[in-house]
Structure formats: structure tokens, C-alpha cells
C-alpha positions as CSV (number, residue, x, y, z in Angstrom):
1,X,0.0,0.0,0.0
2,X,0.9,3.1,-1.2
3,X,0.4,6.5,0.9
4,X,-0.1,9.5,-0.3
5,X,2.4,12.0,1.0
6,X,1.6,14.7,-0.8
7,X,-1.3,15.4,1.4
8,X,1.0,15.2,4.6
9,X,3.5,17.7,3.5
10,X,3.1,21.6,3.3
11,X,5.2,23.7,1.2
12,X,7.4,25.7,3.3
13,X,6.3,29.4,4.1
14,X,8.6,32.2,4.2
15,X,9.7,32.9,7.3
16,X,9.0,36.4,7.7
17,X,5.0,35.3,7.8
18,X,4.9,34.9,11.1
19,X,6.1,38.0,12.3
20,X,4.2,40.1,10.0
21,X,1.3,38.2,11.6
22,X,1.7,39.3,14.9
23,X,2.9,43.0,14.0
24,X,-1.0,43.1,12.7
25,X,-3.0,41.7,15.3
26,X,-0.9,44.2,18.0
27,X,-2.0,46.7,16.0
28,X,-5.6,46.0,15.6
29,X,-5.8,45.3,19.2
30,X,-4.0,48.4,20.2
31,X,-6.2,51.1,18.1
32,X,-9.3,50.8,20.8
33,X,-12.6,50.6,20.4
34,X,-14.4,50.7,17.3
35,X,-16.4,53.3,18.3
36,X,-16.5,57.2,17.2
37,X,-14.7,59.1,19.8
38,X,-16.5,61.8,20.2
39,X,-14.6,65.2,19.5
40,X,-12.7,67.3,22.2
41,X,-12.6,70.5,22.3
42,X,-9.2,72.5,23.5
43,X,-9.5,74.9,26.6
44,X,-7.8,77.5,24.7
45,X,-11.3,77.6,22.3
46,X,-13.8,77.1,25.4
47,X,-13.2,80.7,26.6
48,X,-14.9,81.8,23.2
49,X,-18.6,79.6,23.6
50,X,-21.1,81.4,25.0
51,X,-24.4,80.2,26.6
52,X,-27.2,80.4,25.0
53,X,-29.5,82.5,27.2
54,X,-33.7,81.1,27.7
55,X,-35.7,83.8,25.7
56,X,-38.6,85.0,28.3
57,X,-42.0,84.1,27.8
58,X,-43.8,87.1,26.5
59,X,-46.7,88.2,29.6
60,X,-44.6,86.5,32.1
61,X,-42.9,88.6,34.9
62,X,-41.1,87.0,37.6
63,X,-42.0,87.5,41.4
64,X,-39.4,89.7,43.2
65,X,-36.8,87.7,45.4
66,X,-38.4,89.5,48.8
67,X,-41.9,88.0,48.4
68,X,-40.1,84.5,47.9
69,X,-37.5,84.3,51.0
70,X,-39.3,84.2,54.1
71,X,-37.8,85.8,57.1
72,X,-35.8,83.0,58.7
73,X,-34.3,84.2,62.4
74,X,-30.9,82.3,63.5
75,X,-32.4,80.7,66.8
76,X,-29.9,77.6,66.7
77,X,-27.9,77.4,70.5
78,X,-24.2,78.1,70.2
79,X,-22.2,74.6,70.1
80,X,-20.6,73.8,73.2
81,X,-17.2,74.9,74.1
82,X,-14.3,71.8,73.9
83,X,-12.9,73.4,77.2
84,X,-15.6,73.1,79.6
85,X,-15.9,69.8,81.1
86,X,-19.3,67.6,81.5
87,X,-20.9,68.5,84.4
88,X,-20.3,65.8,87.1
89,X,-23.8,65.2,89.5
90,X,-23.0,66.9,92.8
91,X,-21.9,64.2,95.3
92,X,-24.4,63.4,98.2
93,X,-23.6,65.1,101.6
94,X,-23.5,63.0,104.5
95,X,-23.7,63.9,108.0
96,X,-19.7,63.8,109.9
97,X,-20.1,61.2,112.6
98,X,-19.3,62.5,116.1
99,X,-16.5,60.6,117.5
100,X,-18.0,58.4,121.0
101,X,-17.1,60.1,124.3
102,X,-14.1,58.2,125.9
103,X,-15.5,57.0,128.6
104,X,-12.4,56.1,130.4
105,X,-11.2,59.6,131.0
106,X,-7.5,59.3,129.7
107,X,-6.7,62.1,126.9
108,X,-6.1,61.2,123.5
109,X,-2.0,62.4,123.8
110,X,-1.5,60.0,126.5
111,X,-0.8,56.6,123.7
112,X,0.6,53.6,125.6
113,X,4.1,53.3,124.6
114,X,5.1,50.1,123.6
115,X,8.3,48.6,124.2
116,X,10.1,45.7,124.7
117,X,10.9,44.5,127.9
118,X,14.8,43.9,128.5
119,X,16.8,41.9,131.5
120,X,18.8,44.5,132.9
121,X,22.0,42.9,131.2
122,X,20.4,44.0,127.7
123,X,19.6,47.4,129.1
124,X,23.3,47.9,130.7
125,X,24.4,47.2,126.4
126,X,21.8,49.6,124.8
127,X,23.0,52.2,127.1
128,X,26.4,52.0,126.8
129,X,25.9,51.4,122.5
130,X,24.0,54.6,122.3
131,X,26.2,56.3,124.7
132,X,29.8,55.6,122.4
133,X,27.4,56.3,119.6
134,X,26.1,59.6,121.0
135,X,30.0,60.6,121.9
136,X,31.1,59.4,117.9
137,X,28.2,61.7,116.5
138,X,29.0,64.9,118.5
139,X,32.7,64.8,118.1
140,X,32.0,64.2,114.2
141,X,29.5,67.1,114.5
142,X,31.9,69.4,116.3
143,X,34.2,68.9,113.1
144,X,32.0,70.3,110.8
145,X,31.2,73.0,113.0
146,X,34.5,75.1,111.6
147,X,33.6,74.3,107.8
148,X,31.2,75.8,105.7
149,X,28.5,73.6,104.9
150,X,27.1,73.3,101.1
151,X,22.8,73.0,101.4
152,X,23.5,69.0,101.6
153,X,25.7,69.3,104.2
154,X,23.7,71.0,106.4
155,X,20.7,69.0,105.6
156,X,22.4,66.4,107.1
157,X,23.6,68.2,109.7
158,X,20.2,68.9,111.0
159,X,19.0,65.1,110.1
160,X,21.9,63.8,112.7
161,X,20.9,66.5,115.1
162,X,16.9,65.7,114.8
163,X,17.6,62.0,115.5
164,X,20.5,62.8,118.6
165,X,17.1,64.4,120.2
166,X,14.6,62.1,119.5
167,X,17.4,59.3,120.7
168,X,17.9,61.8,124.1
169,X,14.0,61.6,124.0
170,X,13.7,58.0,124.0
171,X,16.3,57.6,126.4
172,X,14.0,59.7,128.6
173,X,11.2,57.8,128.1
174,X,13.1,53.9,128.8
175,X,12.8,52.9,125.8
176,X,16.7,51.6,125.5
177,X,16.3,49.5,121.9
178,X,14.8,53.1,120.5
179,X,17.4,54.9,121.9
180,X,20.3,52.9,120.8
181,X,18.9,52.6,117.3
182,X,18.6,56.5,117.3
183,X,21.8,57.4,118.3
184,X,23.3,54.8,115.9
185,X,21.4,56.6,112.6
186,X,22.7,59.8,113.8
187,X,26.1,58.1,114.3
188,X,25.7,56.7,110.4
189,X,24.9,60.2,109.3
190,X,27.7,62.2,110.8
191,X,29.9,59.8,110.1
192,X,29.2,60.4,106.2
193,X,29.3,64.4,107.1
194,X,32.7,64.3,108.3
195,X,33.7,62.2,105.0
196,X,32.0,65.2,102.7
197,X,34.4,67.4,104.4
């Protein structure tokens, strides 16, 4: 069996078909729409059109503008101001309650003091703690007495000098442990006055 191969064969097209093909069809796609455009005018020619006024109706005369407006007043509040702030309701007043009589006579200054109680051994060594600590702080004190003081200085000056009294106080009142931890701040501070010297 013989096949025909003539039908299976093309003649061979130029090779500059193909390109020329596309070229076309970007072309025809690329123009737009088919459509009539419709025509633009520049802006240096619209300053030259001019409108083209209604022509009256002859027997028609047009009411004057006063008889149409009506007299509107402005009767609209002012808006509120952004610096006043929303009023807050006004809190309820409630009666002070009267304190009860003390019935037991003592006045309010008179607080019980609270201390520890200490064998007289433990006494014996606040005592003599404060008292070395007392003698430090006012020889340190006595120092700085000669020197001018900077505003620091004689903050802490008065700081050691506040707690040598309320130590003395303490003292006064037995209570030893207060005492002794008194005298030792105000030992602490003078200490670091006579090192800013």
C-alpha cells in the first residue's frame, strides 16, 4: 500500500509570515474601540462659547426675590465649648459622725508606749551602745562645726541633730532598743558628714 504523501506535506512558508502576523494583530488590538470618539474640544477655544440664554415668555414677569425668602431668624444654640468639662452630678452630703465620748477619762496624747521588755544585762548594752554612739556623732558634729557647709551638708547636719534628740527623748522615756537605734542613725549620718568634708 501506497500512501499519499503529498497530502502530509506543506510547502514551506517564508519565514517572515509569522512575524508580520503578529505586528497586525498588536495593531488591531492596540487602536481601541471601534467606536466614534466623540470630538474634544481644547481649553484654549472654550473661553470663546457662550451660553445660550432662555428667551422670556412674552406676559410672564417674575416674582421679586423678597416675596419668595421668608424671614428665617438664626435661633440655633451656640455649640458647646471643647474646654468646659461635663458636668459631674453633685456628690451626696453625708452627716460627719461624732466621734464616741471616751468614757475612760484618759486624753487622746496619752498613747501607751510600747516597748520591749529587756533583762537589765540587755539594758546595761543599749545604754552604753547609744552612749559611744552619742560621743562618735558629736565629736563628728563638732568637726563640721568650723567648715562651711554646702545646702547637703547642712541638711544632714540637721538630720543627725533631729535624730540625737529624739534618741535623748527616747532615752528619757526607757525605751533603750529606740534609743540605741537613734543614736546609731545619727552616728551613720555624721559619720558620712565628716567624709564630705
Amino acid at each position: 500500500m501506497k500512501r499519499i504523501e503529498s497530502s502530509m506535506t506543506q510547502p514551506p512558508r517564508p519565514a517572515i509570515a509569522r512575524p508580520l502576523f503578529i505586528a497586525m494583530a498588536a495593531v488591531a488590538l492596540l487602536q481601541g474601540c471601534a467606536e466614534r470618539k466623540p470630538l474634544a474640544h481644547p481649553w484654549a477655544t472654550a473661553i470663546a462659547v457662550r451660553p445660550r440664554l432662555p428667551q422670556p415668555i412674552p406676559g410672564y414677569h417674575p416674582p421679586a426675590f423678597d416675596d419668595i425668602a421668608p424671614d428665617l431668624t438664626w435661633d440655633f444654640p451656640p455649640p458647646p465649648s471643647r474646654l468646659v468639662a461635663a458636668r459631674q452630678p453633685a456628690r451626696p452630703r453625708v452627716a460627719a459622725q461624732q466621734p464616741a465620748p471616751d468614757r475612760s477619762g484618759s486624753a487622746k496624747g496619752d498613747a501607751p508606749l510600747l516597748a520591749p521588755q529587756l533583762s537589765e544585762q540587755e539594758i546595761a548594752a543599749a545604754q552604753q551602745q547609744m552612749n559611744e554612739s552619742i560621743a562618735i556623732t558629736q565629736k563628728n558634729l563638732s568637726s563640721a562645726k568650723g567648715h562651711k557647709l554646702n545646702p547637703t551638708q547642712s541638711d544632714l547636719a540637721s538630720k543627725v541633730n533631729s535624730f540625737l534628740q529624739e534618741s535623748r527623748d527616747a532615752a528619757k522615756d526607757g525605751d533603750w532598743t529606740r534609743a540605741k537605734n537613734l543614736a546609731k542613725k545619727a552616728q551613720v549620718l555624721s559619720e558620712e558628714l565628716a567624709d564630705s568634708l
